[in-house]
N, CA, C, O and CB atoms as a CASP TS submission, in Angstrom:
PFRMAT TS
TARGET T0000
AUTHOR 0000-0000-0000
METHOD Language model
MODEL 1
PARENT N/A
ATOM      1  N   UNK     1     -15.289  14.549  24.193  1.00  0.00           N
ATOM      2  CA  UNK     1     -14.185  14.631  23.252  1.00  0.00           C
ATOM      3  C   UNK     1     -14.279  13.454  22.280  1.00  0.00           C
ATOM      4  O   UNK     1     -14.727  12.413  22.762  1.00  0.00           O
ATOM      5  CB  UNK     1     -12.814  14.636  23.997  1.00  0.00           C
ATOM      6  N   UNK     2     -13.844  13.447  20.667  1.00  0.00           N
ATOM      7  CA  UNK     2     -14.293  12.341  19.946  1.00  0.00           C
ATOM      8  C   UNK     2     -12.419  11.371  20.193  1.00  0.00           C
ATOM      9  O   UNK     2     -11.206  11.531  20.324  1.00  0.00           O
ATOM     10  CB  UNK     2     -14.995  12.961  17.941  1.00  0.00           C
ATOM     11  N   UNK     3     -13.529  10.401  20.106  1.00  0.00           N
ATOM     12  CA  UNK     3     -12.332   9.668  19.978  1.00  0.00           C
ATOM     13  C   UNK     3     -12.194   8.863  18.704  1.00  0.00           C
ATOM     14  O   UNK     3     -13.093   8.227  18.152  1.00  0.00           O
ATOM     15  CB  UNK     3     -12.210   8.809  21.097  1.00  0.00           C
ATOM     16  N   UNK     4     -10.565   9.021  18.209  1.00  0.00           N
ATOM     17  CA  UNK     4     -10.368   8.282  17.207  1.00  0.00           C
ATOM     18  C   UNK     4     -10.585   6.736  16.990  1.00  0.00           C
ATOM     19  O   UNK     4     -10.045   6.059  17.866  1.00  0.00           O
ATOM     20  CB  UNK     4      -9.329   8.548  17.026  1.00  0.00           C
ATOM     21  N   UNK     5     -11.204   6.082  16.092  1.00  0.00           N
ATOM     22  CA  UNK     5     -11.897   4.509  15.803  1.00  0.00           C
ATOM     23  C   UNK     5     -10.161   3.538  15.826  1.00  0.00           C
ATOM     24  O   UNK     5      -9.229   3.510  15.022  1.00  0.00           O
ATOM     25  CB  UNK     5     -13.045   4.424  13.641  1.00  0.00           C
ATOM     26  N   UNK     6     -10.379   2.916  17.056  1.00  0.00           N
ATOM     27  CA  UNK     6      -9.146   2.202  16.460  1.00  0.00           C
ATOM     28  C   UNK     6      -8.498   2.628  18.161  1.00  0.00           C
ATOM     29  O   UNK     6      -8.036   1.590  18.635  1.00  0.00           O
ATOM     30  CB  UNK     6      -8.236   3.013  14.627  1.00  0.00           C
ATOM     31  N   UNK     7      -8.383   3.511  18.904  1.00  0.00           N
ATOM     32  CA  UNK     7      -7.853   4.639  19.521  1.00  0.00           C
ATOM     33  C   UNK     7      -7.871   3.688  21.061  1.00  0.00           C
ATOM     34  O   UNK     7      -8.950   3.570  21.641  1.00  0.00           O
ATOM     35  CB  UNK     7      -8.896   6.277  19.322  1.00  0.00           C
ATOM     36  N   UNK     8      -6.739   3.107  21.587  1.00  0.00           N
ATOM     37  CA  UNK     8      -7.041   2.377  22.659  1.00  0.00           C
ATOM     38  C   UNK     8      -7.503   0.755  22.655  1.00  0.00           C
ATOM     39  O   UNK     8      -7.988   0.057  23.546  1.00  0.00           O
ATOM     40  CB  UNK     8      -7.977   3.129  23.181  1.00  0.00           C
ATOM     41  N   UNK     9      -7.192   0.510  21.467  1.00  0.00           N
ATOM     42  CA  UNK     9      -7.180  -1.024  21.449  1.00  0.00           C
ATOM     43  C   UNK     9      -6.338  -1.786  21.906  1.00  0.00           C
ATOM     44  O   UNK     9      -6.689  -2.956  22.056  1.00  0.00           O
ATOM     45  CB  UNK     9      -7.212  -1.471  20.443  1.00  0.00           C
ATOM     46  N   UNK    10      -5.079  -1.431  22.248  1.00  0.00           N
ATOM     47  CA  UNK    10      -3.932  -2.188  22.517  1.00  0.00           C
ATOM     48  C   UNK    10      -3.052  -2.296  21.331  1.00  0.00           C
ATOM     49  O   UNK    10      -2.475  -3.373  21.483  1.00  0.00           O
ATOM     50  CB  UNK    10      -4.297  -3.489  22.995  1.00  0.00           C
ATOM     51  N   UNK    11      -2.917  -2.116  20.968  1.00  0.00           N
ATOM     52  CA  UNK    11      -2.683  -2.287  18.864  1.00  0.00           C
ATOM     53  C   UNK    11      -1.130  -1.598  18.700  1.00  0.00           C
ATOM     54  O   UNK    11      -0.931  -1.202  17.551  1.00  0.00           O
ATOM     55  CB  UNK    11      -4.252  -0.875  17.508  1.00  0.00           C
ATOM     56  N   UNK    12      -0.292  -1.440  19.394  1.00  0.00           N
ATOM     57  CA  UNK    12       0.744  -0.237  19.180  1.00  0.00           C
ATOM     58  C   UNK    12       1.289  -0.438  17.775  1.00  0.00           C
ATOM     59  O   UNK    12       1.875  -1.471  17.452  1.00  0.00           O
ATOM     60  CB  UNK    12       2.048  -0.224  20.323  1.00  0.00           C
ATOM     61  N   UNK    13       1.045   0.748  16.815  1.00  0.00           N
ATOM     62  CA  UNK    13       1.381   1.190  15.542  1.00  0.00           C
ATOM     63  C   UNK    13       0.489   0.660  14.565  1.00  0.00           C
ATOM     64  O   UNK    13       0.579   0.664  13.338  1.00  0.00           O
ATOM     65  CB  UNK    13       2.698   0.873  15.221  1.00  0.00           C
ATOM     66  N   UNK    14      -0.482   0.157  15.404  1.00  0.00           N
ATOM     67  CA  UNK    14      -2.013  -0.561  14.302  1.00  0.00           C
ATOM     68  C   UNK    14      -1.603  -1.579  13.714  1.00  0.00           C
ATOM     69  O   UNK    14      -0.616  -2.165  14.157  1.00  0.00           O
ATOM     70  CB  UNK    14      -2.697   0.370  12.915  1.00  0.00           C
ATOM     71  N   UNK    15      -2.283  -2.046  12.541  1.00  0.00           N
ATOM     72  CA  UNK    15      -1.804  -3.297  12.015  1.00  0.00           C
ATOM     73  C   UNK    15      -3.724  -4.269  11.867  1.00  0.00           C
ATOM     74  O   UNK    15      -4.843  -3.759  11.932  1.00  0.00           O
ATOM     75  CB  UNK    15      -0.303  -4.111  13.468  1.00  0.00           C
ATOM     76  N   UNK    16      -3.506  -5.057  11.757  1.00  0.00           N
ATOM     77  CA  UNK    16      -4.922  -5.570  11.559  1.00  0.00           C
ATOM     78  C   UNK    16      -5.759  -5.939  12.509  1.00  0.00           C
ATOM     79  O   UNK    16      -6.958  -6.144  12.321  1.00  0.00           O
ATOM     80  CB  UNK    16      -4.947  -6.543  10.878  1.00  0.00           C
ATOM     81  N   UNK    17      -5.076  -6.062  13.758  1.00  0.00           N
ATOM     82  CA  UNK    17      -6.414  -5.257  14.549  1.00  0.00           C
ATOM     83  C   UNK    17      -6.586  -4.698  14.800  1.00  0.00           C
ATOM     84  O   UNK    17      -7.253  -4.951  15.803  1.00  0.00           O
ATOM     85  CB  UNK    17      -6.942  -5.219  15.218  1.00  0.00           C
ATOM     86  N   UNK    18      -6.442  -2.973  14.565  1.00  0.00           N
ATOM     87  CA  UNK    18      -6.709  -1.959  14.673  1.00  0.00           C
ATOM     88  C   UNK    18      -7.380  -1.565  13.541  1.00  0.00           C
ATOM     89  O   UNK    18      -7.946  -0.476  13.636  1.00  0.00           O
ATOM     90  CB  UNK    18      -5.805  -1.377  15.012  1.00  0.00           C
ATOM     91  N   UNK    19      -7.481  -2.192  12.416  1.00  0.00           N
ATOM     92  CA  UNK    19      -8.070  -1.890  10.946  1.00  0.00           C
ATOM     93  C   UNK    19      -9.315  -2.837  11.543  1.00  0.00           C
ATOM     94  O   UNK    19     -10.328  -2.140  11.606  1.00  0.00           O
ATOM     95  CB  UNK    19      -7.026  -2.477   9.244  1.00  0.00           C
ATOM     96  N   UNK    20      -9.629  -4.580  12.127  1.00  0.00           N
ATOM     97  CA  UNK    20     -10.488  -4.588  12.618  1.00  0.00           C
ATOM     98  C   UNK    20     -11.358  -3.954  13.576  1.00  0.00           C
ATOM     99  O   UNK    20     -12.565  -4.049  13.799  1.00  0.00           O
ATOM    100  CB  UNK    20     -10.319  -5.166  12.700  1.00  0.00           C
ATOM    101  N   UNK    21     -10.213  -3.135  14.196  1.00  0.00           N
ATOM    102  CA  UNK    21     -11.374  -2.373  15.244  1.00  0.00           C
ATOM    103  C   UNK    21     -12.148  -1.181  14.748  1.00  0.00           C
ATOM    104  O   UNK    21     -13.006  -0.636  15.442  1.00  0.00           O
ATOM    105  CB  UNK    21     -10.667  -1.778  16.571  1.00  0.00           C
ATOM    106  N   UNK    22     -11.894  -0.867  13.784  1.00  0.00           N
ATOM    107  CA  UNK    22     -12.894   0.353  13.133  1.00  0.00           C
ATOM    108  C   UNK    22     -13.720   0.191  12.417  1.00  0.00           C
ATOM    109  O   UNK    22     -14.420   1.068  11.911  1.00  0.00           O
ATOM    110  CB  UNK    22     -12.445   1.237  12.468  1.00  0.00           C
ATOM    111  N   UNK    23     -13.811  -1.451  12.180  1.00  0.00           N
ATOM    112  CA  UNK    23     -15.055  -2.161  11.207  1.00  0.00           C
ATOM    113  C   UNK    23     -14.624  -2.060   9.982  1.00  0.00           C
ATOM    114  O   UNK    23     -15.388  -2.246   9.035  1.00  0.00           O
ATOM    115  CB  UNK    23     -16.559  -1.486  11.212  1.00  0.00           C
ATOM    116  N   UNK    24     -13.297  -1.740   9.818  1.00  0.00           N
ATOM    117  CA  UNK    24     -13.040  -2.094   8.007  1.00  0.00           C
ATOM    118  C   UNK    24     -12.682  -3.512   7.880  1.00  0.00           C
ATOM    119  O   UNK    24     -11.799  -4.039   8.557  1.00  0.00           O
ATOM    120  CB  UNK    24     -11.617  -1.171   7.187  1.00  0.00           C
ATOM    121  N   UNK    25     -13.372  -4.102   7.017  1.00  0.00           N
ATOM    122  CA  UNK    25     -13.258  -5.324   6.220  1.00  0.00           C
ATOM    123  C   UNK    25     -11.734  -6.191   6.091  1.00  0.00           C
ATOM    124  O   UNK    25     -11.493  -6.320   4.890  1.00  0.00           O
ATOM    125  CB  UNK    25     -13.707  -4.849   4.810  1.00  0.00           C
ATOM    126  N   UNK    26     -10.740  -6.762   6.864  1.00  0.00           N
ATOM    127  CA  UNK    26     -10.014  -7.306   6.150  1.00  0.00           C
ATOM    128  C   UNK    26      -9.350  -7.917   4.607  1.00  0.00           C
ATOM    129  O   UNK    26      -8.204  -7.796   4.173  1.00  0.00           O
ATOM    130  CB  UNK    26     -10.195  -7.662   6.628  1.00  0.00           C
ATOM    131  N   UNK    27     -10.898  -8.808   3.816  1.00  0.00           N
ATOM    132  CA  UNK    27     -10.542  -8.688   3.202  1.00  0.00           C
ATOM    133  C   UNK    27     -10.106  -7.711   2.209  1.00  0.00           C
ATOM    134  O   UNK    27      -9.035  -7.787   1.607  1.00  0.00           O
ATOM    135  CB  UNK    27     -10.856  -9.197   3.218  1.00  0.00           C
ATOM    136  N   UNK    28     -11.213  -6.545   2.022  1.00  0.00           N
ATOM    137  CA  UNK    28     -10.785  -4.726   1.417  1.00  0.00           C
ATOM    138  C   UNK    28      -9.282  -4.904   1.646  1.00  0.00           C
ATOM    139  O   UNK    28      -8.501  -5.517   0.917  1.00  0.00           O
ATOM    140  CB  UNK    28     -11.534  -3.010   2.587  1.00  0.00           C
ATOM    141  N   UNK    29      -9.004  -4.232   2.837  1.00  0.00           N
ATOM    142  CA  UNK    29      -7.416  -3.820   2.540  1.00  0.00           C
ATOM    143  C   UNK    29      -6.566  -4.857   2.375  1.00  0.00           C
ATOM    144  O   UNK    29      -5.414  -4.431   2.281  1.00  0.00           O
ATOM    145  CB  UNK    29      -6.755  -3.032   3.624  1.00  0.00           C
ATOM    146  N   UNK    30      -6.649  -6.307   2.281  1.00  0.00           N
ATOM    147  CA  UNK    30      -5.998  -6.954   1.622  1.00  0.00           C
ATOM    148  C   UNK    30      -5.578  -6.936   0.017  1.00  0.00           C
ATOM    149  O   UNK    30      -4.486  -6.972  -0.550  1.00  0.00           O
ATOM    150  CB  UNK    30      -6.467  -7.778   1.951  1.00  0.00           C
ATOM    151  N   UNK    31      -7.374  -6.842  -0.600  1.00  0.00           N
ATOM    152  CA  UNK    31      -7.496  -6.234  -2.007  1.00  0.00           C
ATOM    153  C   UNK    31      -7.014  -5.163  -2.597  1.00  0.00           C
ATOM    154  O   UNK    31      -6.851  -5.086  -3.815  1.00  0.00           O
ATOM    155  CB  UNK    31      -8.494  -6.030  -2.241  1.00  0.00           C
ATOM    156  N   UNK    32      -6.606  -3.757  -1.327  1.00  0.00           N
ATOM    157  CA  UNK    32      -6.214  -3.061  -1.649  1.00  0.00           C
ATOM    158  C   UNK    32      -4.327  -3.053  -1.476  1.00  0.00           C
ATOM    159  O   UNK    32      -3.644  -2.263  -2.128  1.00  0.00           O
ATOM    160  CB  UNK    32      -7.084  -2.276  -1.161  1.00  0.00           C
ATOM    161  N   UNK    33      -4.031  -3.547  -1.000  1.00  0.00           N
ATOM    162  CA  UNK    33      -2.718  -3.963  -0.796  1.00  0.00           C
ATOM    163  C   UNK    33      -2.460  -4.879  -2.107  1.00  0.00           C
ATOM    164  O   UNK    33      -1.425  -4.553  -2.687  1.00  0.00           O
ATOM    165  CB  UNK    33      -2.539  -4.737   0.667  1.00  0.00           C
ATOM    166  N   UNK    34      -3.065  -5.802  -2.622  1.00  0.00           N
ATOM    167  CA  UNK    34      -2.510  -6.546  -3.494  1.00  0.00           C
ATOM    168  C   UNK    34      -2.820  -5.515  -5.138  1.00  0.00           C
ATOM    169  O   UNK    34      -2.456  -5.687  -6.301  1.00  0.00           O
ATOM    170  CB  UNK    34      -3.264  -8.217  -3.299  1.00  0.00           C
ATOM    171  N   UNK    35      -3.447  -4.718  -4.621  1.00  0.00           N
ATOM    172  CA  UNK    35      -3.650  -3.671  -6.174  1.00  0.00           C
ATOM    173  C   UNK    35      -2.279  -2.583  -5.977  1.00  0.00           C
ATOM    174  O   UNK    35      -1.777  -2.081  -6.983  1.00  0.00           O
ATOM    175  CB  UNK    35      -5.614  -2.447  -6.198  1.00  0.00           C
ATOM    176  N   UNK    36      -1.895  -2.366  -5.004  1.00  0.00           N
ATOM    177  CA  UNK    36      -0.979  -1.114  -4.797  1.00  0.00           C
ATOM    178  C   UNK    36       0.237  -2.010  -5.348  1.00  0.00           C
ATOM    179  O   UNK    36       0.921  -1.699  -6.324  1.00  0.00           O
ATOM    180  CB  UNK    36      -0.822  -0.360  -3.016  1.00  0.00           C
ATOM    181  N   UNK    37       0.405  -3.209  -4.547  1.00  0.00           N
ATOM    182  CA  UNK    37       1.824  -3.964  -5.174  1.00  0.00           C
ATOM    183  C   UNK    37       1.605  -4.482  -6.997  1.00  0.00           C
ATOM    184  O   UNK    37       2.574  -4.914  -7.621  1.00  0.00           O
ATOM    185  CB  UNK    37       2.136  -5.702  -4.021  1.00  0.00           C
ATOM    186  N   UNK    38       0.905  -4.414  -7.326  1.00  0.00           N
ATOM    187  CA  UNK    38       0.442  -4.505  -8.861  1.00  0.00           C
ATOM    188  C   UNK    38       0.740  -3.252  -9.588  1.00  0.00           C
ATOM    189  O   UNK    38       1.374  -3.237 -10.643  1.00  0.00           O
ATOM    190  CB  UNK    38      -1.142  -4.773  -9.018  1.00  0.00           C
ATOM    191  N   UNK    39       0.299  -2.267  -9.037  1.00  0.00           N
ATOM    192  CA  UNK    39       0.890  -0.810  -9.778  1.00  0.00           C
ATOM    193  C   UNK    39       2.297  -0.693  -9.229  1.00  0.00           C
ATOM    194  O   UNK    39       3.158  -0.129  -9.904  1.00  0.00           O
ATOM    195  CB  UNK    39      -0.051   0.751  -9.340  1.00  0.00           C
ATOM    196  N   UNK    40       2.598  -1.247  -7.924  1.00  0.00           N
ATOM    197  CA  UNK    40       4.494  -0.794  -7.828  1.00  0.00           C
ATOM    198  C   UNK    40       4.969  -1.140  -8.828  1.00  0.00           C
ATOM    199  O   UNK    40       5.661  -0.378  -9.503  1.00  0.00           O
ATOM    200  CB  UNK    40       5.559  -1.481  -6.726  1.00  0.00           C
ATOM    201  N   UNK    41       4.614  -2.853  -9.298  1.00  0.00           N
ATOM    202  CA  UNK    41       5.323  -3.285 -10.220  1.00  0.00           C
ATOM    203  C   UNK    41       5.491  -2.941 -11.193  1.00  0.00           C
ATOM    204  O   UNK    41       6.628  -2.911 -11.663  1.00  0.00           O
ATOM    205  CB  UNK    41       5.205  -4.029 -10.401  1.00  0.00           C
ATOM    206  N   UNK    42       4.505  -2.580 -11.814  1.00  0.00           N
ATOM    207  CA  UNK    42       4.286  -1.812 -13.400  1.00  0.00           C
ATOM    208  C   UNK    42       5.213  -0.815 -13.369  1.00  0.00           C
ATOM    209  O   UNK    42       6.011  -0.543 -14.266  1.00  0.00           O
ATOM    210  CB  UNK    42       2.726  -1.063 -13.775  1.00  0.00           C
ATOM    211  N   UNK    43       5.012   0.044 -11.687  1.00  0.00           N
ATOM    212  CA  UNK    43       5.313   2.107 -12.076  1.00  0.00           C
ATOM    213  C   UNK    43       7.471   1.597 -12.340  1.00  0.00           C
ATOM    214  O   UNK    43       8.249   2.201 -13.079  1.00  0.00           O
ATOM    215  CB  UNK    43       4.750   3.998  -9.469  1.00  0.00           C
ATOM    216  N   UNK    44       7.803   0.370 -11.443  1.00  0.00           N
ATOM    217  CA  UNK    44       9.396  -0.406 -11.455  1.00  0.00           C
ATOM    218  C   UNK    44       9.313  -0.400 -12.786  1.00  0.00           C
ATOM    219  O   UNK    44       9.749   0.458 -13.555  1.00  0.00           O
ATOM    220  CB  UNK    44       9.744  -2.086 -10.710  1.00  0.00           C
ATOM    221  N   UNK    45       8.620  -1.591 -13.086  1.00  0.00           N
ATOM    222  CA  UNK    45       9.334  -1.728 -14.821  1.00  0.00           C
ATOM    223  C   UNK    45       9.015  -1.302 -15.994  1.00  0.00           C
ATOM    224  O   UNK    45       9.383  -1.794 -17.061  1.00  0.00           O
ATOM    225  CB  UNK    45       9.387  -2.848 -15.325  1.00  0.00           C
ATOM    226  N   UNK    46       8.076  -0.044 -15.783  1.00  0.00           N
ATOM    227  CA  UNK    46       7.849   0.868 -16.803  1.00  0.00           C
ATOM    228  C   UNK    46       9.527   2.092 -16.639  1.00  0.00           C
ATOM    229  O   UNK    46      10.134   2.455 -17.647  1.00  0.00           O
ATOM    230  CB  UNK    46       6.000   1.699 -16.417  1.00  0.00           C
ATOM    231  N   UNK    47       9.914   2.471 -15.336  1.00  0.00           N
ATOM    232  CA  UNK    47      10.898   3.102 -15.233  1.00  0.00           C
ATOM    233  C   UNK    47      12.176   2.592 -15.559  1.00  0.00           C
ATOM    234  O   UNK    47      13.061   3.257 -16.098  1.00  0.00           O
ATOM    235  CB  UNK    47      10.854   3.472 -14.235  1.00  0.00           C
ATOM    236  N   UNK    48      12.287   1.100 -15.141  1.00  0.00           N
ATOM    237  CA  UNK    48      13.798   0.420 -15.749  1.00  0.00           C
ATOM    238  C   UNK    48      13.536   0.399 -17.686  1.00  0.00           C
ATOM    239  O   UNK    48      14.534   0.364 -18.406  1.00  0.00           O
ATOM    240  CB  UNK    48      14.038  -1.755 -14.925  1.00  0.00           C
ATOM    241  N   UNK    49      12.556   0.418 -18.113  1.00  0.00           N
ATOM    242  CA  UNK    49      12.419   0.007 -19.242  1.00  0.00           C
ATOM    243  C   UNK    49      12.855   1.577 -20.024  1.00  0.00           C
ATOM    244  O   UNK    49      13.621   1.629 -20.987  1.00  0.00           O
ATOM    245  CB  UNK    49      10.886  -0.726 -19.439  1.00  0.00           C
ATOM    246  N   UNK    50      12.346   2.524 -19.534  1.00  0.00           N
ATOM    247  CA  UNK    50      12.646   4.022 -20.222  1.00  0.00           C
ATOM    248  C   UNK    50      14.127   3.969 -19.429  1.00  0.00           C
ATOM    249  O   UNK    50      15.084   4.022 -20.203  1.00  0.00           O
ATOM    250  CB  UNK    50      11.346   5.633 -19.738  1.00  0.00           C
ATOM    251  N   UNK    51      14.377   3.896 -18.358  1.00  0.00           N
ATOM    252  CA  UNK    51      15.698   3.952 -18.141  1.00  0.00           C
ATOM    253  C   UNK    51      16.856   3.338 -19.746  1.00  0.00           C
ATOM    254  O   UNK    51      17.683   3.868 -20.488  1.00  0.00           O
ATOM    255  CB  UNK    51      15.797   2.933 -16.640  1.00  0.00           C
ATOM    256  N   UNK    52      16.278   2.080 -19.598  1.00  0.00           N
ATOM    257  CA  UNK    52      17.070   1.112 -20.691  1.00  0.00           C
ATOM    258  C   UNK    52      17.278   2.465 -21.758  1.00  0.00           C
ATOM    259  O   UNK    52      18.264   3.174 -21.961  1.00  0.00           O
ATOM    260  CB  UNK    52      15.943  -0.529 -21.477  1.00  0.00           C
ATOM    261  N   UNK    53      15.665   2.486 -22.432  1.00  0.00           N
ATOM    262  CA  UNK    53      15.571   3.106 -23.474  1.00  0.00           C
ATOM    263  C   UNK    53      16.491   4.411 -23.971  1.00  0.00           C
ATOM    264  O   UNK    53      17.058   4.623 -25.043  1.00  0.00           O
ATOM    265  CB  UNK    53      14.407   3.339 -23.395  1.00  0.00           C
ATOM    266  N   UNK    54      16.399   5.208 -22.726  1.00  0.00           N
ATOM    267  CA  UNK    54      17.455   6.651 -22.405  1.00  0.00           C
ATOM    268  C   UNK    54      18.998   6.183 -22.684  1.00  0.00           C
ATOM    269  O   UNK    54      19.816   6.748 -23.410  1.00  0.00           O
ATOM    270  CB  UNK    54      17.369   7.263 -20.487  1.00  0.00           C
ATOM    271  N   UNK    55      19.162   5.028 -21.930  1.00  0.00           N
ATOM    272  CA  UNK    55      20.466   4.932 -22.306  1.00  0.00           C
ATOM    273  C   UNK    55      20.957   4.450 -23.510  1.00  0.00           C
ATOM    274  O   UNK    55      22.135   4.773 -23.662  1.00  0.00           O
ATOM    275  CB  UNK    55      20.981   4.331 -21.530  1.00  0.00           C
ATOM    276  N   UNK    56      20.465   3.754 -24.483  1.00  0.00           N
ATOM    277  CA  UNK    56      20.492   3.345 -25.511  1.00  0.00           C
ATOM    278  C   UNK    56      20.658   4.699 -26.347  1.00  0.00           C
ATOM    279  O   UNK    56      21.718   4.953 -26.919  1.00  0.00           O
ATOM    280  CB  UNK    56      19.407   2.467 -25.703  1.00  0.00           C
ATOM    281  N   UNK    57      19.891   5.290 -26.374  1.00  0.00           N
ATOM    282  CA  UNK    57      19.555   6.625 -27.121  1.00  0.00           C
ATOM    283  C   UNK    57      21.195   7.290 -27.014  1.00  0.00           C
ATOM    284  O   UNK    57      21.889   7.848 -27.864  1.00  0.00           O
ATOM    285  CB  UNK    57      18.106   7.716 -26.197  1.00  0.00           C
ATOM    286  N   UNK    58      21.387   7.027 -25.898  1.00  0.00           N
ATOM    287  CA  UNK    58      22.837   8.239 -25.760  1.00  0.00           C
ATOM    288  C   UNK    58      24.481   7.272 -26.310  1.00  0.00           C
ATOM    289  O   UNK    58      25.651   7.654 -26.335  1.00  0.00           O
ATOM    290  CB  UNK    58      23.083   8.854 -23.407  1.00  0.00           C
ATOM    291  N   UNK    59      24.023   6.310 -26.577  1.00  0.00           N
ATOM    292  CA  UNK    59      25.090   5.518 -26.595  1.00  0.00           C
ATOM    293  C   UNK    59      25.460   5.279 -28.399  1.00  0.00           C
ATOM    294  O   UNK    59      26.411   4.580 -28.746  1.00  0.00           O
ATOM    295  CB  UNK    59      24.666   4.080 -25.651  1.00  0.00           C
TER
END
């Protein structure tokens, strides 16, 4: 039966050693974590900013 990478580490709900136990790179999903919070920010204040904009328009 295959077993899932990660699957029996002790790890309950994963977390970074369970991302170490499958041989992915720490630093990677660090890099990728600090790119996802870089686009939250933008996708936030591109939406408060058209928010602004919408309301202006109606006022």
């Amino acid at each position: 039966m295959y077993k899932l990478p990660g699957a029996g580490v002790g790890v309950a709900g994963g977390g970074v050693g369970a991302l170490a136990a499958t041989g992915a790179d720490v630093g990677w999903w660090l890099a990728v974590g600090v790119i996802l919070l870089v686009l939250g920010t933008i996708a936030v204040i591109a939406g408060y900013r058209r928010t602004k904009r919408l309301g202006e328009m109606g006022s």
